[in-house]
C-alpha positions as CSV (number, residue, x, y, z in Angstrom):
1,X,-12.9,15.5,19.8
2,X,-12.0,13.3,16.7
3,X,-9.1,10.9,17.2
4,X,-7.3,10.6,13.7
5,X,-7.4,7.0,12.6
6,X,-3.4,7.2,12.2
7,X,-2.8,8.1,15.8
8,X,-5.5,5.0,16.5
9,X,-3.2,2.9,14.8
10,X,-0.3,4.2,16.4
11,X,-1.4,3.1,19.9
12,X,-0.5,-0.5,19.6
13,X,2.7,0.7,18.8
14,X,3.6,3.1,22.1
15,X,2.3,-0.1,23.9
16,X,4.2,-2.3,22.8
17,X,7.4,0.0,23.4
18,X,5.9,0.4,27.0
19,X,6.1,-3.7,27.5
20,X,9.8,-3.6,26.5
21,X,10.4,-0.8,28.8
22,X,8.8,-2.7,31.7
23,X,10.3,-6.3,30.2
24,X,13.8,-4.6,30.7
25,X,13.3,-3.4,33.9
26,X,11.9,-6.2,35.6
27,X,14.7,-8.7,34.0
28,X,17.5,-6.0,35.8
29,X,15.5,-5.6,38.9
30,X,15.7,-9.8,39.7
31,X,19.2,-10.4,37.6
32,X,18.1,-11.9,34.8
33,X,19.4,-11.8,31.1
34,X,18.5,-10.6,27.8
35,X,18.5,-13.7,26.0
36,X,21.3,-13.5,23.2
37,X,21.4,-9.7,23.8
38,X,20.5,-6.4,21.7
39,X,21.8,-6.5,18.4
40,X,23.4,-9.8,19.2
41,X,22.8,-11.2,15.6
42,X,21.1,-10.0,12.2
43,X,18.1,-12.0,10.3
44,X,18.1,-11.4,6.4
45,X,14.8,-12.7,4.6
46,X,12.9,-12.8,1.6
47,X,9.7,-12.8,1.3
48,X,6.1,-12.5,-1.0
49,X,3.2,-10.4,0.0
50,X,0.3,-8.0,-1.1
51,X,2.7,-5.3,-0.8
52,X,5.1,-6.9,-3.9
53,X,8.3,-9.2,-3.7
54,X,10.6,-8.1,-0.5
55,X,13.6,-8.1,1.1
56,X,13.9,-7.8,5.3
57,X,16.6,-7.6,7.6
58,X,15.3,-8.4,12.0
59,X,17.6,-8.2,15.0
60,X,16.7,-9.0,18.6
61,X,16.0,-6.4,21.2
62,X,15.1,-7.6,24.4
63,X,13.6,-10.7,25.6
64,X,10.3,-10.8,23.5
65,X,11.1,-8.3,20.9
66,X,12.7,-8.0,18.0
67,X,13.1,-5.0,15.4
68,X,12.4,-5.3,11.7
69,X,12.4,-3.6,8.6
70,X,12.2,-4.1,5.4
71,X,11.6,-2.9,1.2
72,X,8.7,-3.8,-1.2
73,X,8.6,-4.4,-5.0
74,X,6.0,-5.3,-7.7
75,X,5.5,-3.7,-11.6
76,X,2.3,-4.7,-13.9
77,X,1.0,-3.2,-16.5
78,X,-1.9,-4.4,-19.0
79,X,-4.3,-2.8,-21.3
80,X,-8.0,-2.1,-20.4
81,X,-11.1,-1.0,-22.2
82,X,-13.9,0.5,-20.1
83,X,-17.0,2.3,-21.4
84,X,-15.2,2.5,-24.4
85,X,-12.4,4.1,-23.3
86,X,-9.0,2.8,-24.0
87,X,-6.6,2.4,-20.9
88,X,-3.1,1.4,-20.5
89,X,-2.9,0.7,-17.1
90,X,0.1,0.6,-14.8
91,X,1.0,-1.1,-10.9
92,X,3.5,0.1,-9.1
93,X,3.8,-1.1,-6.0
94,X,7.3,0.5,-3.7
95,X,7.2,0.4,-0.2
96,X,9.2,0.3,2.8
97,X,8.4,-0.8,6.3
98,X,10.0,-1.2,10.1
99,X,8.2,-3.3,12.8
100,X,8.4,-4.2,16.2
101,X,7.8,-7.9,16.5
102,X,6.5,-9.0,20.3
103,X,6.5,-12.7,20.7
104,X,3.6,-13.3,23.2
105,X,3.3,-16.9,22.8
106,X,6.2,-19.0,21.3
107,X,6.6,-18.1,17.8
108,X,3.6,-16.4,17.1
109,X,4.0,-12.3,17.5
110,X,2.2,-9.0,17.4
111,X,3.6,-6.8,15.1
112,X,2.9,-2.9,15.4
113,X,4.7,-0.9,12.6
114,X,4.6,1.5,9.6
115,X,5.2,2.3,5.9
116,X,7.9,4.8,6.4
117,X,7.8,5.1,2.5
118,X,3.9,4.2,0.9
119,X,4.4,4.3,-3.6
120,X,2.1,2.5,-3.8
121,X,0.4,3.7,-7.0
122,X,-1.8,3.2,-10.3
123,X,-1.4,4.9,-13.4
124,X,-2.7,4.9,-16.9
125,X,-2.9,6.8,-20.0
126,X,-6.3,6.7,-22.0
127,X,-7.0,7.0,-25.6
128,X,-10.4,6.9,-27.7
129,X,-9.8,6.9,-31.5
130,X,-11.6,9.5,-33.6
131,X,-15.3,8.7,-34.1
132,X,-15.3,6.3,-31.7
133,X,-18.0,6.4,-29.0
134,X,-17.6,6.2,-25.3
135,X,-19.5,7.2,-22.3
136,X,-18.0,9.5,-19.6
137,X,-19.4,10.0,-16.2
138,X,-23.2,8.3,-17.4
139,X,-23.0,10.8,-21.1
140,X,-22.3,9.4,-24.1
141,X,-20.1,11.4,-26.5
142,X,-18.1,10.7,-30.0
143,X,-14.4,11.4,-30.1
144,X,-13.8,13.7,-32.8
145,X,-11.6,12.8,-36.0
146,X,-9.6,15.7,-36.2
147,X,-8.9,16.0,-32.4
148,X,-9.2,12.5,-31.0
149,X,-9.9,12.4,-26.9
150,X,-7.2,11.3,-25.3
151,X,-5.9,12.0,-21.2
152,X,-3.9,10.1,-17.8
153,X,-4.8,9.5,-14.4
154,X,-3.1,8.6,-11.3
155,X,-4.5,6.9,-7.9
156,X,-2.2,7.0,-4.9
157,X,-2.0,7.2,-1.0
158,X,-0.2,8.9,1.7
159,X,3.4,8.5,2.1
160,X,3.2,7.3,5.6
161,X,1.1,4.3,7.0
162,X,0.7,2.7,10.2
163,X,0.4,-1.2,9.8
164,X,-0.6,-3.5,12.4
165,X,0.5,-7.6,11.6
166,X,-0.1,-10.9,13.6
167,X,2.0,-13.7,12.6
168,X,4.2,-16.8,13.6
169,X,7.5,-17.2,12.8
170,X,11.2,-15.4,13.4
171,X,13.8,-14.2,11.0
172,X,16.5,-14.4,14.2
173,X,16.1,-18.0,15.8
174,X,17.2,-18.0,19.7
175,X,17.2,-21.7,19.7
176,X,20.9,-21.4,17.5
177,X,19.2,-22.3,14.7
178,X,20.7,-20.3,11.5
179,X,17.0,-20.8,9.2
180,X,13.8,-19.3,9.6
181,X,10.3,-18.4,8.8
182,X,7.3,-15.7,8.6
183,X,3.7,-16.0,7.8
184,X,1.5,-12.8,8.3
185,X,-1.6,-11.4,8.2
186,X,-2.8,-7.8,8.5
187,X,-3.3,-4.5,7.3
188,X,-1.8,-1.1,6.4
189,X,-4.1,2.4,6.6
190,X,-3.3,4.5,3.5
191,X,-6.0,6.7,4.3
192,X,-8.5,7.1,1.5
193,X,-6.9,7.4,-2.9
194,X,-6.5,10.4,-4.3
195,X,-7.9,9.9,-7.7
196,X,-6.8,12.6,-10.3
197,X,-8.3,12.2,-14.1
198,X,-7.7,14.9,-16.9
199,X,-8.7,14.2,-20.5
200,X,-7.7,16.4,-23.6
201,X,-9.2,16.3,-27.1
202,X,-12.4,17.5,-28.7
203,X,-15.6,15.6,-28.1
204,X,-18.4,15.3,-30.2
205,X,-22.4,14.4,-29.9
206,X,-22.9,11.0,-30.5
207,X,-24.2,11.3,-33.9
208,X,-20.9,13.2,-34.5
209,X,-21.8,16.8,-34.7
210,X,-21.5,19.5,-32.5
211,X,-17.9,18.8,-31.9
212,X,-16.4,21.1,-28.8
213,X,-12.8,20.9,-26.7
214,X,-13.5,19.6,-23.7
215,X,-11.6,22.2,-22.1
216,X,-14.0,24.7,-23.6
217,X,-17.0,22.4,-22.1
218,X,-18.1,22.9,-18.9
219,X,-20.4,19.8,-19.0
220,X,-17.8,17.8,-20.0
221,X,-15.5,19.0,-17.1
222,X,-18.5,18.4,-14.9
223,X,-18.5,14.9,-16.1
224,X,-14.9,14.0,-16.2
225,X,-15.2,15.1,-12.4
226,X,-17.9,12.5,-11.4
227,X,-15.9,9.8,-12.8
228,X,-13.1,10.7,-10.9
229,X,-15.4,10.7,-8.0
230,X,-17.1,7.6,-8.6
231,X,-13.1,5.7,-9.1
232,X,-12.1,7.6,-5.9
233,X,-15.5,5.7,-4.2
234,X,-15.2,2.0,-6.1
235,X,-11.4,2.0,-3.7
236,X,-12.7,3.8,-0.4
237,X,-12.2,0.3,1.4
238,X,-8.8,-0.4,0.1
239,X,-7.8,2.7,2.9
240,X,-7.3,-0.4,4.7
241,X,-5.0,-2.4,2.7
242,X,-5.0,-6.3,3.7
243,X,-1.4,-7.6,3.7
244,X,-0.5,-11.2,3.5
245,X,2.8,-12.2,4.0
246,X,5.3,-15.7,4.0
247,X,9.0,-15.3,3.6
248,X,12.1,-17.3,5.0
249,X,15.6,-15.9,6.3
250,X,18.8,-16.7,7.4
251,X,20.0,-15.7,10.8
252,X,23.7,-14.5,10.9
């Protein structure tokens, strides 16, 4: 039987939720305390990552734990020319994200989580001027004067990621400190892009003749299809998205 990666991901997770269970327990069952108590105070943060500009909010849980959540930010567009094909390409990056932070050593903590909300996504519109050349999936063709080639495409992810982070720092002090710190490193599974890539227009041979809609063309479609395949292959390994991470807050 396969084990989907997501529900691999989700282990650490259910574990760390088990450690809290027992942490609880075994604090009640010799009279000890929760250290400043559940929801005793709130951490607000900025911070800058791989994921964009963010804001976070923590509180403590019990002991060891805290609970943290947060919401990602980042726009860039530019222009690019490829195979001479002209793109005007777009980044969005819109996230959010809850963790469970477990400190296991002093300030440096485990953090099982997930993107409740992944928008992460690229977008671009493409243009070739009439009797321009350009190549499309290995073929070279013309765009045509009268009906110049032009078309989008869109790469984005599932909506919901697992994320597992190891870091040092706290936005909720214990020590009655009010200012604090997070640096992280990790990684989010998006699974693998889904690359869609349309293109509209008449195309050409590349002496200019023989001009054809690419709709009508089923070599042409055949082509437009291994490009998208070969985009959806150049990102495979991004299904594991690194995240780096530093921020600082202020514990109310």
């Amino acid at each position: 039987m396969r084990i989907k990666p997501a529900l691999f991901w989700m282990a650490p997770l259910a574990l760390a939720l088990a450690f809290a269970c027992c942490d609880v327990s075994f604090a009640q069952a010799h009279g000890g305390e929760v250290t400043g108590g559940a929801f005793s105070s709130v951490g607000v943060g900025v911070k800058i990552s791989t994921l964009g500009v963010g804001i976070e909010a923590a509180t403590p849980l019990i002991r060891r734990f805290n609970l943290r959540g947060g919401f990602n930010m980042f726009r860039y567009s530019r222009p690019i020319t490829n195979d001479g094909i002209q793109y005007q390409g777009s980044l969005r990056f819109q996230s959010a994200e809850a963790h469970l932070d477990y400190y296991f050593f002093g300030p440096f903590h485990v953090s099982p989580g997930i993107l409740l909300y992944n928008g992460n996504q690229v977008t671009a519109t493409a243009v070739v001027p009439g009797g321009q050349s350009f190549s499309l999936g290995g073929t070279s063709y013309q765009s045509s004067a009268a009906d110049p080639v032009n078309g989008s495409g869109l790469v984005d992810f599932v909506r919901v990621s697992p994320t597992i982070m190891l870091g040092i720092g706290t936005l909720v002090p214990r020590n009655g400190r009010h200012f604090g710190y997070m640096a992280e490193i990790g990684a989010a599974y998006m699974g693998p892009a889904n690359v869609v890539l349309s293109m509209t227009g008449s195309v050409c041979d590349p002496t200019g003749v023989n001009c054809r809609t690419i709709a009508s063309d089923p070599t042409v479609q055949a082509n437009i299809q291994a490009q998208q395949n070969k985009i959806q292959n150049d990102i495979y390994p991004y299904r594991f998205y690194p995240i780096l991470s530093v921020g600082f807050g202020y514990r109310f």
